[in-house]
C-alpha positions as CSV (number, residue, x, y, z in Angstrom):
1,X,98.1,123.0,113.0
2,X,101.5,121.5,112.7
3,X,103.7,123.0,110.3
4,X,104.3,119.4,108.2
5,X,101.2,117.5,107.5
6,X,101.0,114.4,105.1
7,X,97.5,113.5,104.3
8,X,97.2,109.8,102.3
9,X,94.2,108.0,101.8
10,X,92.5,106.0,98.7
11,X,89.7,108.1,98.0
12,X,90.1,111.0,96.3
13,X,86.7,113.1,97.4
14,X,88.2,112.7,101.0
15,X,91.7,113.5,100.3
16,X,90.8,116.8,98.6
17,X,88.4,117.5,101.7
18,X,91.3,117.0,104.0
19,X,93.5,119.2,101.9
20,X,91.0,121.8,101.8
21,X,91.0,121.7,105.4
22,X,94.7,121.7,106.1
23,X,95.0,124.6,103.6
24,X,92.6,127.1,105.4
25,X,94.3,125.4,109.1
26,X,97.7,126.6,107.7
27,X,96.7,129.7,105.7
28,X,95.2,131.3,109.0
29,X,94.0,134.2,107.3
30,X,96.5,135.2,104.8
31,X,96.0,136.1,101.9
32,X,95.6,132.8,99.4
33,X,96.9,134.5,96.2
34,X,100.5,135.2,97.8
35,X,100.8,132.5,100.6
36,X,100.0,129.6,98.5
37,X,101.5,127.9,96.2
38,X,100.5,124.3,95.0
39,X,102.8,122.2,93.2
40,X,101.5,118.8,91.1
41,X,103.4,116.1,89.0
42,X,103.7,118.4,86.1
43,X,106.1,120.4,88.5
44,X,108.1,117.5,89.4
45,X,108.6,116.2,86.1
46,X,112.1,116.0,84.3
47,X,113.2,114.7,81.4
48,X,114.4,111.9,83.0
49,X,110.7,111.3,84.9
50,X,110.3,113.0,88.4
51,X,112.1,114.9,91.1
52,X,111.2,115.9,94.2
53,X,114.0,118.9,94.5
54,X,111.2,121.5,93.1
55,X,108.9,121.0,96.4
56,X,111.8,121.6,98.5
57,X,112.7,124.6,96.4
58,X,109.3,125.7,97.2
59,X,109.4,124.8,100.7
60,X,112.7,126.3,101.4
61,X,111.2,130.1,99.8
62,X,110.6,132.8,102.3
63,X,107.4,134.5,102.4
64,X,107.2,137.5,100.5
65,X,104.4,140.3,101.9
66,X,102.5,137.8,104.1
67,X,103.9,136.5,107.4
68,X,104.1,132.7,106.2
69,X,104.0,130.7,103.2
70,X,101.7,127.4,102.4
71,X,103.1,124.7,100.0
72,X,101.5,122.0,99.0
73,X,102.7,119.1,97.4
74,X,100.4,117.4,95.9
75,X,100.8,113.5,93.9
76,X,104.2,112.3,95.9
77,X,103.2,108.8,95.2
78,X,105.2,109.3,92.3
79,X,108.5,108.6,94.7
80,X,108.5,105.6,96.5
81,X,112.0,104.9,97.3
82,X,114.5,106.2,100.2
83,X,116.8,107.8,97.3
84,X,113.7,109.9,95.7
85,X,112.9,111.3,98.9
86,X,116.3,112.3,100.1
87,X,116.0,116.1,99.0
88,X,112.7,116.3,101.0
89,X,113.7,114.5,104.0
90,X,117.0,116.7,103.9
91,X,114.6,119.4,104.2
92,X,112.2,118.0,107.3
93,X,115.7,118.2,109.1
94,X,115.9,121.7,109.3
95,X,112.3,122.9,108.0
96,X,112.2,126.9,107.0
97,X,109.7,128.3,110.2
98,X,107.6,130.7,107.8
99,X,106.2,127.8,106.0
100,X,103.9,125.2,106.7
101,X,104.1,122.2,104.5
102,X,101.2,119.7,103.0
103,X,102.3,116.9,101.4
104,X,99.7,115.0,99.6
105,X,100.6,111.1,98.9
106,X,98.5,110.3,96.2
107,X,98.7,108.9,93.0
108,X,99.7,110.5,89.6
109,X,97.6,110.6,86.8
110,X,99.8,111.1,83.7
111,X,100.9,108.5,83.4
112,X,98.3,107.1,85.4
113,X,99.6,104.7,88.5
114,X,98.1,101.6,88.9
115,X,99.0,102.1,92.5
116,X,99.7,103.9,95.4
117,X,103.1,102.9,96.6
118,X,103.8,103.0,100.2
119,X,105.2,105.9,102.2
120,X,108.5,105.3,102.6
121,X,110.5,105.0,106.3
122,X,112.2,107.8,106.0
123,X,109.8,110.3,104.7
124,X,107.0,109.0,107.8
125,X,110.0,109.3,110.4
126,X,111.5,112.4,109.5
127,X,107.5,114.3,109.3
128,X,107.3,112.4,112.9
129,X,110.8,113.8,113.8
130,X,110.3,117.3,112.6
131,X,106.5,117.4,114.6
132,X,104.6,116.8,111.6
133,X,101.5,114.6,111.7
134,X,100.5,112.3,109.3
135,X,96.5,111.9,108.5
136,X,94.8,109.2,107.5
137,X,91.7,109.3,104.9
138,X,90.3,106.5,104.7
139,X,86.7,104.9,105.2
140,X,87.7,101.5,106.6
141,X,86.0,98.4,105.7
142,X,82.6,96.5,107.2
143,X,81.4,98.1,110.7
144,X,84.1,100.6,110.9
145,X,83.1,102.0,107.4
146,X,79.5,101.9,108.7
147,X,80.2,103.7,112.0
148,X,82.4,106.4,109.8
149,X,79.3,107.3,108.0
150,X,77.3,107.6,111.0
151,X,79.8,110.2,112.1
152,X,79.8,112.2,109.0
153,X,76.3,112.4,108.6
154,X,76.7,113.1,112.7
155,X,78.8,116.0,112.2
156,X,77.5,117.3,109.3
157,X,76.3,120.6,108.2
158,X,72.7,119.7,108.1
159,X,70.4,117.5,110.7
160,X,68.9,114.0,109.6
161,X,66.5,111.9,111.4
162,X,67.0,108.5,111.3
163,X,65.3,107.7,108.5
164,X,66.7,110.0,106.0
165,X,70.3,109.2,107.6
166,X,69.3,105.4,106.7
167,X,68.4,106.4,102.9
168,X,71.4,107.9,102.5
169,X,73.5,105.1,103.7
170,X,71.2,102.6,101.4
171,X,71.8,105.4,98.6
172,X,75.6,105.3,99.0
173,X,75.7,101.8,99.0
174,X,79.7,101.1,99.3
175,X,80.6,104.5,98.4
176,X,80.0,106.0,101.3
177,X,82.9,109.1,100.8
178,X,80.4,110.1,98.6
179,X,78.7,110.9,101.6
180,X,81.5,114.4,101.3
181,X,80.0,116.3,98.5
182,X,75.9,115.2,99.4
183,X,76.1,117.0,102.6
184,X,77.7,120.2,101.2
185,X,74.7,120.0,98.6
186,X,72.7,119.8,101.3
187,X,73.9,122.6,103.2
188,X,73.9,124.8,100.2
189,X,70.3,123.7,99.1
190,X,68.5,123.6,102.8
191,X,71.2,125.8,104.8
């Protein structure tokens, strides 16, 4: 796993998944209670509204009794200009090796955003520069949502003929992240 990952997307079921999984990917078997730490909005938040300089305090920590360090930052929609990134991308110059670094563009919630605001240049090019990757979790629209179903229910924990893997798809309708959270039920229920 690279040690700078930015996951973005518009649904949140699949943005936590992809967290999830990035967080295990960097954790590697150390201990979660002292590698991890996860920062949110309320950590950014100022008296004058938000500030990025926290993360990058976080980031910049050495581990202490494990061998590496996991921060993740998560509701960095909040800063959509060059200037509010600047600390951050500062830090993607020269990133601390012992830690591996999950940024999460997503919207905040207090107060709520409307929406998403786009990455900006410099934050995508200096995650590119410093070998970070940036991932994508999205559904897609028409055939290209339909054929991202398919593969989850593909890859999926649990085996569905064709019939049951049409219900599901009829079930979902247009919600078809939802099709996240079914097949873990599934797996827990039917193994």
């Amino acid at each position: 796993m690279p040690a700078i990952v930015l996951i973005t997307g518009d649904d949140d079921a699949l943005v936590t998944e992809a967290v999830r999984t990035a967080v295990t990917a960097a954790l590697d078997g150390e201990d979660r209670s002292l590698a991890l730490e996860e920062l949110t909005e309320e950590d950014y938040r100022t008296e004058d509204g938000f500030e990025v300089a926290r993360l990058v305090d976080a980031a910049q920590t050495p581990p202490f009794l494990t061998g590496r360090r996991v921060v993740v930052g998560r509701h960095l929609g909040r800063f959509s200009d060059k200037e509010s990134v600047m600390p951050l991308v500062g830090y993607l110059a020269d990133p601390l090796d012992s830690t591996a670094l999950i940024v999460v563009w997503e919207k905040g919630h207090a107060p709520a955003q409307q929406r998403l605001n786009p990455i900006p240049k410099s934050l995508a090019e200096a995650i590119k520069a410093a070998g970070g990757e940036v991932r994508k979790t999205t559904v897609g629209r028409g055939r290209e949502a339909d054929q991202w179903l398919d593969d989850r229910i593909a890859a999926g924990p649990v085996d569905l003929d064709r019939p049951a893997r049409a219900l599901v798809a009829r079930r979902l309708g247009e919600d078809r992240a939802g099709v996240v959270p079914l097949l873990e039920t599934l797996a827990a229920v039917f193994g």
